[in-house]
C-alpha positions as CSV (number, residue, x, y, z in Angstrom):
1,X,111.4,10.5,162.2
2,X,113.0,12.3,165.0
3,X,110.6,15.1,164.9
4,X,106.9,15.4,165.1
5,X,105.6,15.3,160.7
6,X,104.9,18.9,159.2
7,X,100.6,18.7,159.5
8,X,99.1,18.2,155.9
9,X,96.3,20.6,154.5
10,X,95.1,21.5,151.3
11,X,97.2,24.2,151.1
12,X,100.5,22.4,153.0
13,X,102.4,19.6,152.3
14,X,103.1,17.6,155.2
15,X,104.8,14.5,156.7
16,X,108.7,14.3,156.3
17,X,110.3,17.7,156.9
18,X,111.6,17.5,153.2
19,X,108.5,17.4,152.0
20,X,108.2,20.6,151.4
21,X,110.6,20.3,148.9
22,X,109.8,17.3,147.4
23,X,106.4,17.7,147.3
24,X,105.2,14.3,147.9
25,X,101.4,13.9,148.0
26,X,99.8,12.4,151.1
27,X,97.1,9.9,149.3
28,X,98.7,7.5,146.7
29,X,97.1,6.5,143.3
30,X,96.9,7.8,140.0
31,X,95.1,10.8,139.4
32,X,94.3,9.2,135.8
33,X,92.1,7.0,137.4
34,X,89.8,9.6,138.2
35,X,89.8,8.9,141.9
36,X,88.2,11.8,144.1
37,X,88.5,12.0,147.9
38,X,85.4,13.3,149.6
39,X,86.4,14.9,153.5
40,X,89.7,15.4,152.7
41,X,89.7,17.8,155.9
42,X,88.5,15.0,158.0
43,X,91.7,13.0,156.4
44,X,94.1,15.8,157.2
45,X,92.7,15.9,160.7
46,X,92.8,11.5,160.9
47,X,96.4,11.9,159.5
48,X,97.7,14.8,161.7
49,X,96.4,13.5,165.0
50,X,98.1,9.6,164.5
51,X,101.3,11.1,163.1
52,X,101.6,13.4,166.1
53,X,101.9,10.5,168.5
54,X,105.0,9.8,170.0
55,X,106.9,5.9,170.2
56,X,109.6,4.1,171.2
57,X,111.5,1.0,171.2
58,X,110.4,-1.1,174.0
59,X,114.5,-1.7,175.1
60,X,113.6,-4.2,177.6
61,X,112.3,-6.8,175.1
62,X,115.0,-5.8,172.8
63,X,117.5,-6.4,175.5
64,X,115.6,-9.7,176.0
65,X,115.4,-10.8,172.2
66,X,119.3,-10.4,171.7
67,X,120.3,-12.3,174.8
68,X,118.1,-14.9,177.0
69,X,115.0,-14.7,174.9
70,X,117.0,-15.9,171.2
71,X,114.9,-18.4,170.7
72,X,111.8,-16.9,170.1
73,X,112.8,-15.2,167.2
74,X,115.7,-18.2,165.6
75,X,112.4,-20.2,163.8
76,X,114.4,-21.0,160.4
77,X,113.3,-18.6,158.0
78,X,113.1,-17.4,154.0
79,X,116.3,-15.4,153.3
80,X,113.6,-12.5,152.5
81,X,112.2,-12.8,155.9
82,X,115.7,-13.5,158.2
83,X,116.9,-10.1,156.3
84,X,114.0,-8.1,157.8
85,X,114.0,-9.5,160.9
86,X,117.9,-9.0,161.3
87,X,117.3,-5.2,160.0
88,X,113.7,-5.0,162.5
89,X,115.9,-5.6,165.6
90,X,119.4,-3.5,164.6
91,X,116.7,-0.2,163.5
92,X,115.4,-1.4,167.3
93,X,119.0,-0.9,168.6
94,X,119.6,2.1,166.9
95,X,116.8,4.1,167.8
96,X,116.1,2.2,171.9
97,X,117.1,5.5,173.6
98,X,115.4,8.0,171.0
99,X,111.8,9.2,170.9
100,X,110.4,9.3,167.6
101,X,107.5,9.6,165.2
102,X,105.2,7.8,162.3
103,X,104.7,9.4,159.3
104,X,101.5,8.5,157.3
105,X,100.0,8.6,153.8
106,X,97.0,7.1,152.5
107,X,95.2,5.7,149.4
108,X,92.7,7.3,147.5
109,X,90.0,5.2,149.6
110,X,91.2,6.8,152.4
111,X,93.2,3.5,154.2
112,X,95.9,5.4,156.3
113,X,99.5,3.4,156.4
114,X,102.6,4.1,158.2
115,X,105.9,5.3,155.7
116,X,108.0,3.3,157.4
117,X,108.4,-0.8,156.7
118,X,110.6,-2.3,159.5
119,X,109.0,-0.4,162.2
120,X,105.3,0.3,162.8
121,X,101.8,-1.0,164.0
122,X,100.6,-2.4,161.1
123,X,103.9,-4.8,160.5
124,X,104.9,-7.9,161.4
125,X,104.6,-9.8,165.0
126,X,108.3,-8.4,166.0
127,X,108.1,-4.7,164.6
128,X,104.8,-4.5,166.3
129,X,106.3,-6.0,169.9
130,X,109.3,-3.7,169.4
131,X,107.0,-0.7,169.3
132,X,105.8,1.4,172.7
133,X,103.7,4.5,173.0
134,X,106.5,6.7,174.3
135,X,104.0,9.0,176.7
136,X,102.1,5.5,178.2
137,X,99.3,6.3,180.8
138,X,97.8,4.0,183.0
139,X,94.3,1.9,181.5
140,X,90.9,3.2,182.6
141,X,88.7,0.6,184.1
142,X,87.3,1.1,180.6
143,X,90.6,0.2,178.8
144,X,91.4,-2.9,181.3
145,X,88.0,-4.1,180.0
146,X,89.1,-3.7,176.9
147,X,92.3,-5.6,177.4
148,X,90.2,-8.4,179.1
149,X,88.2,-9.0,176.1
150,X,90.9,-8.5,174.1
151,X,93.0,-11.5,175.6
152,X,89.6,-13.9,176.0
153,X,89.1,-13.3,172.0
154,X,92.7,-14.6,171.2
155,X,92.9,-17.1,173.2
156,X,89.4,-18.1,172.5
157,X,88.6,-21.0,174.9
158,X,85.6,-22.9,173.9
159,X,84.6,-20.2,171.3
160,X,84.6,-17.3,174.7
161,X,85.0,-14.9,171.6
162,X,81.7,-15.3,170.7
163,X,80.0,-14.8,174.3
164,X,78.9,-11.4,175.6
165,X,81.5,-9.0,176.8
166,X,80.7,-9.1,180.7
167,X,81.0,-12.9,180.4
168,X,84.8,-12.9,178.2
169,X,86.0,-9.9,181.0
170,X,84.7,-12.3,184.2
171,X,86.2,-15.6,182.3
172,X,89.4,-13.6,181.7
173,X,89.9,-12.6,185.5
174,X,88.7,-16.6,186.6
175,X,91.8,-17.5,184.7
């Protein structure tokens, strides 16, 4: 979505701009079921804050994928999966010079999930790479940290995921 998502509230539907229209409810299930949300003001205010944040396609891995880099992605795959990797990167080359947005909706538990399939943060190992905030800033010491322990806990050495966070941060920078 091109532009920032109408904000939802209890009186507003949000999301797409048509959604005024269409009047597509923000949390999915059946209201047969009985299903109540408690805070739904916290959920409009979860929802409204992650759909405002701005992305784009990260056009120097693109760039990479489609030339030199080809054979990260050529692994011989089910039809169902080659199709949506082949739509993944041509959505990435239509929109790697446009700023854009993630609309949201949710179950009736409260789970938040992006709209869009090919796309987004919670998809697959290439949609997620393809993805960038488009307004970056530069890590705190705090968010290095973070990254630190982030990269000892996947690469896991000798079970480093399981040792204290000083110690995972002080292996990560050893390395």
């Amino acid at each position: 979505m091109f532009f920032e998502p109408l904000k939802w509230n209890e009186k507003s539907f949000g999301g797409y701009l048509t959604n005024e229209i269409l009047k597509e409810d923000l949390i999915t299930g059946s209201i047969h079921h009985g299903h109540i949300i408690n805070f739904k003001e916290n959920l409009y205010k979860a929802i409204n804050i992650m759909s405002s944040v701005k992305f784009s396609i990260n056009s120097s891995l693109l760039e990479y994928l489609n030339k030199e880099g080809k054979y990260l992605i050529e692994k011989r795959l089910e039809d169902s999966e080659e199709l949506q990797k082949i739509t993944t990167l041509q959505i990435g080359e239509t929109y790697k010079k446009i700023e854009f947005f993630l609309p949201l909706q949710c179950d009736w538990r409260g789970r938040i999930y992006t709209k869009p399939f090919f796309i987004n943060y919670q998809g697959g190992d290439l949609s997620l790479s393809l993805l960038e905030f488009h307004d970056g800033e530069k890590l705190s010491k705090s968010g290095i940290n973070s990254l630190y322990i982030y990269g000892a806990n996947n690469y896991n050495q000798k079970n480093i995921s399981k040792d204290t966070y000083p110690n995972r941060i002080k292996w990560v920078k050893k390395i």
